[in-house]
C-alpha positions as CSV (number, residue, x, y, z in Angstrom):
1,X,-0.3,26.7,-44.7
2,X,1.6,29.0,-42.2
3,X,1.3,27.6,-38.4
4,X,0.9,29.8,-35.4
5,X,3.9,30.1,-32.7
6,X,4.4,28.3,-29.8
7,X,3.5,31.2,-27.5
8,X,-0.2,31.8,-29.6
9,X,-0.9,27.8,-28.6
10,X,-0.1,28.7,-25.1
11,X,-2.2,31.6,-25.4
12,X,-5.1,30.0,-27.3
13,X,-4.6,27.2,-24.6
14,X,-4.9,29.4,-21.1
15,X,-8.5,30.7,-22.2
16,X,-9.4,27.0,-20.6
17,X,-8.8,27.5,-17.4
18,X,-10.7,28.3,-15.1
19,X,-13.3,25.9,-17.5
20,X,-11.5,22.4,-17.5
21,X,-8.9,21.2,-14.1
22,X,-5.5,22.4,-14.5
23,X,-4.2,18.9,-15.8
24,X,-6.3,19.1,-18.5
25,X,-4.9,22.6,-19.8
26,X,-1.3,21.5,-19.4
27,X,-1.9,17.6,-21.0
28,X,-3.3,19.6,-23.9
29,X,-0.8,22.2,-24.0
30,X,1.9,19.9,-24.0
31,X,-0.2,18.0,-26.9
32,X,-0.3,20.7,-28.8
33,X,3.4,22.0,-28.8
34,X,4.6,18.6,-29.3
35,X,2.2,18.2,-32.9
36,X,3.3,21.8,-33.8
37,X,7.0,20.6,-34.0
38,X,5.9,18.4,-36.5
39,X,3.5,19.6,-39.1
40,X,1.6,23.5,-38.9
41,X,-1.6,24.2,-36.7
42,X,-4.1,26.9,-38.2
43,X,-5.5,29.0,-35.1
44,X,-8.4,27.9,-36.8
45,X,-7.7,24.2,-35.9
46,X,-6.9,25.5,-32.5
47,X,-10.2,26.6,-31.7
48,X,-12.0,23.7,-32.9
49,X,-9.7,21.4,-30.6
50,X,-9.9,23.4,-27.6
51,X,-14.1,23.3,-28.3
52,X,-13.7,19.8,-28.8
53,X,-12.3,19.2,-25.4
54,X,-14.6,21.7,-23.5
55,X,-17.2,19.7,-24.9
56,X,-16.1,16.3,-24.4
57,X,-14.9,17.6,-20.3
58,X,-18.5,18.9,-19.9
59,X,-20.1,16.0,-20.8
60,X,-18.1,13.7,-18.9
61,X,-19.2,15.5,-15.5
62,X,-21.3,13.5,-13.0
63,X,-25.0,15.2,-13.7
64,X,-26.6,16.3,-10.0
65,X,-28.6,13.6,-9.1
66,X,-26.9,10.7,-10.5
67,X,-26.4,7.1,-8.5
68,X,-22.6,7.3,-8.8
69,X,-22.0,4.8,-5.4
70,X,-25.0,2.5,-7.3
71,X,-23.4,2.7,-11.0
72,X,-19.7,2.3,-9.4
73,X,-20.7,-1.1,-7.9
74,X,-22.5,-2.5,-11.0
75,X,-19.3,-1.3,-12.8
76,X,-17.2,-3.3,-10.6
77,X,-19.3,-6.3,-9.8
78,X,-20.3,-6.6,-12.9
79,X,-16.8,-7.5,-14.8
80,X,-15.6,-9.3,-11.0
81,X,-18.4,-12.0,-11.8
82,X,-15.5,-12.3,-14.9
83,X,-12.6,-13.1,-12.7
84,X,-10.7,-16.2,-12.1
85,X,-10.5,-18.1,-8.5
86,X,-6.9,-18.7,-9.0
87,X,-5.5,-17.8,-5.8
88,X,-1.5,-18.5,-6.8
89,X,0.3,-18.3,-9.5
90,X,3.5,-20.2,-9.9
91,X,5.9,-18.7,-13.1
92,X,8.4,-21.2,-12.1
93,X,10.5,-22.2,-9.2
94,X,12.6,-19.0,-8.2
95,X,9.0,-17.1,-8.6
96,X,7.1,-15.5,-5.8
97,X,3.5,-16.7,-5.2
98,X,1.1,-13.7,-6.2
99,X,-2.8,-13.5,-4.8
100,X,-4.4,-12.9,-8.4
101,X,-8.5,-12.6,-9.4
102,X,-11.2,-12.5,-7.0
103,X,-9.4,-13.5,-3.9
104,X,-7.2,-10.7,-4.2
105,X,-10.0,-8.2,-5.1
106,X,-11.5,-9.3,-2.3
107,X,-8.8,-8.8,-0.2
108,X,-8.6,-5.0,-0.8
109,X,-12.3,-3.9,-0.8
110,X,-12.2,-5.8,2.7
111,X,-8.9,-3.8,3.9
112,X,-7.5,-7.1,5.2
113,X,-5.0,-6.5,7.9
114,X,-2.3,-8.7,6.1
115,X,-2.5,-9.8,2.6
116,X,-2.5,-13.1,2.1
117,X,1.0,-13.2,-0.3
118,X,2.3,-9.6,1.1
119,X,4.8,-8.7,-1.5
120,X,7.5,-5.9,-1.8
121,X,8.9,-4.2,-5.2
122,X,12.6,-2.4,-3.9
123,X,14.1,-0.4,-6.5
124,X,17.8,0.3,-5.7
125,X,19.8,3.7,-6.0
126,X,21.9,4.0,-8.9
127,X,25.1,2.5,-8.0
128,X,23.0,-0.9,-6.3
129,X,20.9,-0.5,-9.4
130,X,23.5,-1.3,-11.9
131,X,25.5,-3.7,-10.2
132,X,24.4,-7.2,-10.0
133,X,26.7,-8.4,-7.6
134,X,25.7,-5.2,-5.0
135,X,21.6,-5.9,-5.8
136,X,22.5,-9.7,-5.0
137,X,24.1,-8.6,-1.6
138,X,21.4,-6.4,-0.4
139,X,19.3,-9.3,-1.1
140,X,21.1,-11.7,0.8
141,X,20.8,-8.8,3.8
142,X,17.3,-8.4,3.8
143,X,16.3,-11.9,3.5
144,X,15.2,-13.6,6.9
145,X,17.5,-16.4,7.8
146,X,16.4,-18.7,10.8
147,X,18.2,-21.2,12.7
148,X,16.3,-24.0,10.9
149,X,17.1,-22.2,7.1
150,X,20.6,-23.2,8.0
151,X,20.5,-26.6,10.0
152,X,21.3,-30.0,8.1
153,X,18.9,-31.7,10.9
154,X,17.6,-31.2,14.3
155,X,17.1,-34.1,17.1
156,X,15.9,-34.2,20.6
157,X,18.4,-36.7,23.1
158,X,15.7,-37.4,25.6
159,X,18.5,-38.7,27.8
160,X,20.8,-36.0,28.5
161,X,17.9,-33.4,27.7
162,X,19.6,-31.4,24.8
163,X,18.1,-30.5,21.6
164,X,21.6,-30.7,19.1
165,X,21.5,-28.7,15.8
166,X,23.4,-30.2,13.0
167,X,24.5,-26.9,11.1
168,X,24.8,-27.0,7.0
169,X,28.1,-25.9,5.8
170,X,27.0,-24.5,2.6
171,X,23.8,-22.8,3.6
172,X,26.3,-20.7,6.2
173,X,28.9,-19.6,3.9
174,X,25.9,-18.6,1.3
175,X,24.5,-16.6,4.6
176,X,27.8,-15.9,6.1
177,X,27.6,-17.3,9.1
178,X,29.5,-19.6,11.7
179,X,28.7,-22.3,14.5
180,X,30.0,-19.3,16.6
181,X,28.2,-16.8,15.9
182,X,24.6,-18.5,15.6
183,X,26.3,-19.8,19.2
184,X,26.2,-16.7,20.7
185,X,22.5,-15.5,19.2
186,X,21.1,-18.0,20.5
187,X,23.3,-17.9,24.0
188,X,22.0,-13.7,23.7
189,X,18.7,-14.3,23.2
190,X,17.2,-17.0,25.0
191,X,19.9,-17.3,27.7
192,X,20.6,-20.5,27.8
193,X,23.7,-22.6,27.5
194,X,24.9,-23.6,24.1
195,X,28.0,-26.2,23.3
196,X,29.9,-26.4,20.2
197,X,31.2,-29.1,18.5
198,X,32.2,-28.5,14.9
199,X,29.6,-28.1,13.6
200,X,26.8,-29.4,15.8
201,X,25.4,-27.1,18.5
202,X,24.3,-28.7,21.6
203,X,21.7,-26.4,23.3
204,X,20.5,-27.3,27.3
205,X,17.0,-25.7,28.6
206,X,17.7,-24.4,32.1
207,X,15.4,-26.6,33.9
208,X,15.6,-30.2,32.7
209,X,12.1,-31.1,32.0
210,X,10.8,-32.6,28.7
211,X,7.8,-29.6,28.0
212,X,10.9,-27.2,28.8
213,X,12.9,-29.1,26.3
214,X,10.5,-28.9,23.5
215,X,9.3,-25.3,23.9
216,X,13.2,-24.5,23.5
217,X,13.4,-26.5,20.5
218,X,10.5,-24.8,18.6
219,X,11.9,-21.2,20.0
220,X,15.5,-21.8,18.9
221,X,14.0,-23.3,15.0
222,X,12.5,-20.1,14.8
223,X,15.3,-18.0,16.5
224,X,16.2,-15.0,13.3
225,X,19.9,-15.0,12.6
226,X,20.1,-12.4,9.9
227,X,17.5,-10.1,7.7
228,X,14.5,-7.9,8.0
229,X,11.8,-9.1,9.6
230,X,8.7,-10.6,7.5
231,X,10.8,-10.5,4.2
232,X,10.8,-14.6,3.8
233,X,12.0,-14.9,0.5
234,X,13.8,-12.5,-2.2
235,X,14.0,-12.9,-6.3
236,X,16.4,-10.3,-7.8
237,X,15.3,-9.1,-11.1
238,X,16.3,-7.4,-14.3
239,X,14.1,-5.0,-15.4
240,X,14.1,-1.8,-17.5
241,X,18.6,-2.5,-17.7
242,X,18.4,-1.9,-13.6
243,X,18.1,-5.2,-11.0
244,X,15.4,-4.9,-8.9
245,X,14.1,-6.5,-6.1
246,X,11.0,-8.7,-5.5
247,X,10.4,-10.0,-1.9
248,X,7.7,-12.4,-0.3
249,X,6.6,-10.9,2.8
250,X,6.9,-7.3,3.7
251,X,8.3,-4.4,6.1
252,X,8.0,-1.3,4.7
253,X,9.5,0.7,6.6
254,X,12.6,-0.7,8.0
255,X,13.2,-1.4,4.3
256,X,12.7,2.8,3.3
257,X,15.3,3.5,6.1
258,X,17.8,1.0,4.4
259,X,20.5,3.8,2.6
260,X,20.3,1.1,-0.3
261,X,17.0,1.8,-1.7
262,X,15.4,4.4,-3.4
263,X,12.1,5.2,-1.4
264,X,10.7,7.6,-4.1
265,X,10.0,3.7,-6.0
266,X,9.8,1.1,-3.6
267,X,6.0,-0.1,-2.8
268,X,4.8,-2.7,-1.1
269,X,0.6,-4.5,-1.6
270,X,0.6,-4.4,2.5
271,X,-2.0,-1.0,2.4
272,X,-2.5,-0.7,5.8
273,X,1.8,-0.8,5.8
274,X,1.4,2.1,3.4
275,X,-1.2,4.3,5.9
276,X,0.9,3.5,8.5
277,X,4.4,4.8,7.1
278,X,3.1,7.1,4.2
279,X,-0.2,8.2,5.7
280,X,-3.9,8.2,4.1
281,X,-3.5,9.9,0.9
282,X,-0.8,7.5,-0.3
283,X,-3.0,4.1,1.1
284,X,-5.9,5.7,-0.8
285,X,-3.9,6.0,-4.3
286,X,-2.4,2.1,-3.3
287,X,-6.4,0.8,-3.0
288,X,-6.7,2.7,-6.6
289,X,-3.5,1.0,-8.3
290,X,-3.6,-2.7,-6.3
291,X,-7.5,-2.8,-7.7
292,X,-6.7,-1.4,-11.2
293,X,-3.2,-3.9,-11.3
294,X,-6.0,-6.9,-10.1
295,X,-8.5,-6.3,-12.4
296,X,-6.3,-5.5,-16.0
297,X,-4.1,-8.8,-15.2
298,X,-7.4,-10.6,-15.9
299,X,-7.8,-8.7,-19.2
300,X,-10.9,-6.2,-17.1
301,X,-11.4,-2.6,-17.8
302,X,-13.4,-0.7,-15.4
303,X,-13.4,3.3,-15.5
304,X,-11.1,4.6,-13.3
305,X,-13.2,7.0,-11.6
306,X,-15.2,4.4,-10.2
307,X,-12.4,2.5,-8.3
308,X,-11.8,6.0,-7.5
309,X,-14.9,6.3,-5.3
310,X,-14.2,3.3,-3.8
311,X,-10.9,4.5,-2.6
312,X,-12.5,7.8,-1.3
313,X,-14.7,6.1,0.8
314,X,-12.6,3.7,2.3
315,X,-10.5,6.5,3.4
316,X,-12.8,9.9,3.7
317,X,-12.9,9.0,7.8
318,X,-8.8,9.4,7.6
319,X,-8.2,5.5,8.0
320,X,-8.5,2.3,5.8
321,X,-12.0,1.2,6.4
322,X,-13.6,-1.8,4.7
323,X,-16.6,-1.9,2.6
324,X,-18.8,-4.1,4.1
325,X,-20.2,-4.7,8.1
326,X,-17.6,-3.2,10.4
327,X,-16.6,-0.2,7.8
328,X,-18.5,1.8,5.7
329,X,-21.8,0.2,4.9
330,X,-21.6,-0.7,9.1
331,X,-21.5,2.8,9.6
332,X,-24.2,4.3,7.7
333,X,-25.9,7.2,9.9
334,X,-29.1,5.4,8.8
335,X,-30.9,2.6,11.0
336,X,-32.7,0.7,8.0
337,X,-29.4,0.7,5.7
338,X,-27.5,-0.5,8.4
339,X,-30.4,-3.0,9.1
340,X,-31.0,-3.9,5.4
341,X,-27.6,-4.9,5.2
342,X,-26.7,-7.4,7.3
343,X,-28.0,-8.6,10.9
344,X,-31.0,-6.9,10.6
345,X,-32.8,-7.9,14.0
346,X,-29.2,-6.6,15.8
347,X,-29.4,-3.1,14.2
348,X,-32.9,-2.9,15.0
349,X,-32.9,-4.1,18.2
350,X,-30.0,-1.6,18.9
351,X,-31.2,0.8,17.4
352,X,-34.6,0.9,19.7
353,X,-32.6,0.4,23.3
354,X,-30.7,3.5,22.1
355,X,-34.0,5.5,21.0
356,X,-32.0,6.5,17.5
357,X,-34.2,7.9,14.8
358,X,-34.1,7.5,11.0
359,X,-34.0,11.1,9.0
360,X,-35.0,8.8,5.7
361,X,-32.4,10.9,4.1
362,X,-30.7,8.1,1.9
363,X,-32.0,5.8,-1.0
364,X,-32.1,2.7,1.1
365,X,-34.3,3.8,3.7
366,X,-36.9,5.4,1.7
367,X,-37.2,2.3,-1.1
368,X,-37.9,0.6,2.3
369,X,-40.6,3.5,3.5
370,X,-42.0,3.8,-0.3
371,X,-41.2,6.7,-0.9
372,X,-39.6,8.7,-3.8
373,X,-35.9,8.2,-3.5
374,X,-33.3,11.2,-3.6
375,X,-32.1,10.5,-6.8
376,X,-32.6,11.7,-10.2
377,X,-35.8,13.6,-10.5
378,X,-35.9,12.4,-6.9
379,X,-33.5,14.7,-5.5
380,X,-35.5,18.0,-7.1
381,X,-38.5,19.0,-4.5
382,X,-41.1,22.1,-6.1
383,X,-42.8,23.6,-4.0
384,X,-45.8,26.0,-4.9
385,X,-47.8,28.4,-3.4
386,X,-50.5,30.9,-4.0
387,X,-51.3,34.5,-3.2
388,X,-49.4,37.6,-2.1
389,X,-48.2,40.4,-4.2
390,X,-46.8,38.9,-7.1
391,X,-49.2,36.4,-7.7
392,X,-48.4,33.0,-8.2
393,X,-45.0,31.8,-7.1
């Protein structure tokens, strides 16, 4: 059996387009010059593959009519009922604590602010990458270090009214710091006098009073020495023969401007992070990979396309909206879905001081009116009438 040439599959191939997206033409294009190298196609054989997929496109389109916001919520409620409540898992002590199941789920259809565990993956550039001893350094510079990460002890003396820091040698040389230097941030930044004495600070409030004392005290715990704000904790990994690094807590964009790491890789679960530094096209495909990551951990397959809409949704008004009263089903255009959702005497009573009208152009409304709803056979109207020239029309 003699095959056809590469350029005949490409041929064969382009009569598709223009009938199938463009991503289909060049997955099967690719597909196809990739089996030729191995064993001989028949132009026949061809044909009946590039039928096969026309076929099998045509009948995966959405037919006019169809409930796809009704069938993608069954889809995803349906396995979530299947999920676990587990909201942390530990892997072991040097592991990050990860939102997992519902909670987590939950967390993204409701566009929470701030993720409960906000987490950062940072892949490095080549040369950090390879080295374990550079990944490890980077590390140690983006993790926060407070005053209180690196004291031995902390006391009050109610007597002379100074709050004394013992320091902990070893936790500075790991950090690289000295008495001096966490001296003078603290001096810098809350202005206040600071003694040294080895390696005990003594730190005075400028008025001596006891409240003053103690607001000091819980300011100068606090106080950040070192790091990048909100990253609290840092694993570094070896994946894939590169070290990467895993962080608890986030801050996505002064860690993108770090010359370190490579931004093309480096994500972050914080969505709204993402719309804020990326904008909404890239917080849209995070809602889409966060929910598909969520739901396969548990062992879940839901069709992609309906996590899709989802994501569409949340974003089509060009910000991260939640699904639920002050997002998208709180917005609704109609009174009775808004109504039927939640607080229904609010809407209602809203509704009438404004003098807003219902169009009964959605499902809700009109299963609430009785009437047919614009669905299906639904969303078809005939309309017949007699006479005139031609008849019947």
């Amino acid at each position: 059996m003699v095959g056809v040439s590469p350029d005949t599959i490409k041929t064969e191939v382009s009569k598709l387009e223009g009938e199938v997206p463009e991503s289909v033409v060049h997955e099967l294009r690719g597909a196809l010059l990739r089996v030729s190298k191995e064993r001989a196609i028949t132009r026949e054989q061809i044909e009946q593959i590039i039928e096969g997929v026309k076929q099998a496109y045509t009948s995966a389109i959405v037919e006019p009519g169809e409930a796809v916001g009704t069938i993608a919520a069954q889809s995803i409620g349906e396995p979530g009922t299947q999920m676990t409540l587990r909201t942390f898992h530990y892997a072991g002590v040097a592991e990050l604590n990860v939102t997992l199941g519902l909670p987590r789920l939950i967390e993204i259809i409701d566009a929470r602010k701030t993720p409960s565990a906000a987490l950062m993956t940072i892949y490095l550039k080549e040369k950090f990458a390879k080295s374990k001893e550079k990944a490890r350094e980077f590390a140690h510079k983006i993790e926060l270090t407070t005053v209180e990460d690196v004291a031995l002890q902390t006391e009050t003396d109610l007597i002379n009214m100074v709050f004394i820091i013992t320091l902990d040698r070893s936790r500075m040389q790991r950090k690289e710091l000295t008495p001096s230097k966490i001296a003078s941030t603290i001096k810098d930044t809350l202005n206040t006098d600071v003694g040294i004495d080895g390696y005990k600070l003594r730190i005075k409030p400028s008025t001596t009073t006891l409240s003053e004392l103690r607001k000091l005290a819980t300011r100068v715990r606090a106080l950040p020495l070192r790091g990048v704000k909100g990253i609290t904790r840092v694993v570094v990994k070896m994946e894939d023969d590169e070290y990467v690094v895993h962080t608890e807590g986030s801050n996505f964009l002064e860690i993108l401007s770090m010359p370190e790491v490579d931004q093309t890789r480096t994500v972050t679960n914080n969505i709204h992070e993402i719309e804020e530094v990326l904008g909404i096209e890239a917080a849209r495909n995070a809602i889409v990979n966060e929910a598909v990551k969520t739901l396969e951990e548990q062992g879940l397959n839901v069709d992609l396309r309906h996590i899709m809409l989802v994501a569409d949704m949340m974003c089509a008004s060009g910000e991260v909206r939640q699904v639920g009263r002050h997002g998208v089903s709180g917005e609704k255009a109609s009174v009775l879905a808004r109504a039927s959702f939640e607080i229904t005497t609010k809407h209602l009573l809203d509704a009438c001081i404004h003098g807003e009208s219902d169009k009964l152009d959605g499902i809700i409304e009109n299963v609430i009116a009785g009437q047919p709803i614009p669905l299906g056979t639904g969303s078809v109207e005939l309309v017949m009438r007699r006479g005139g020239e031609g008849g019947t029309k």
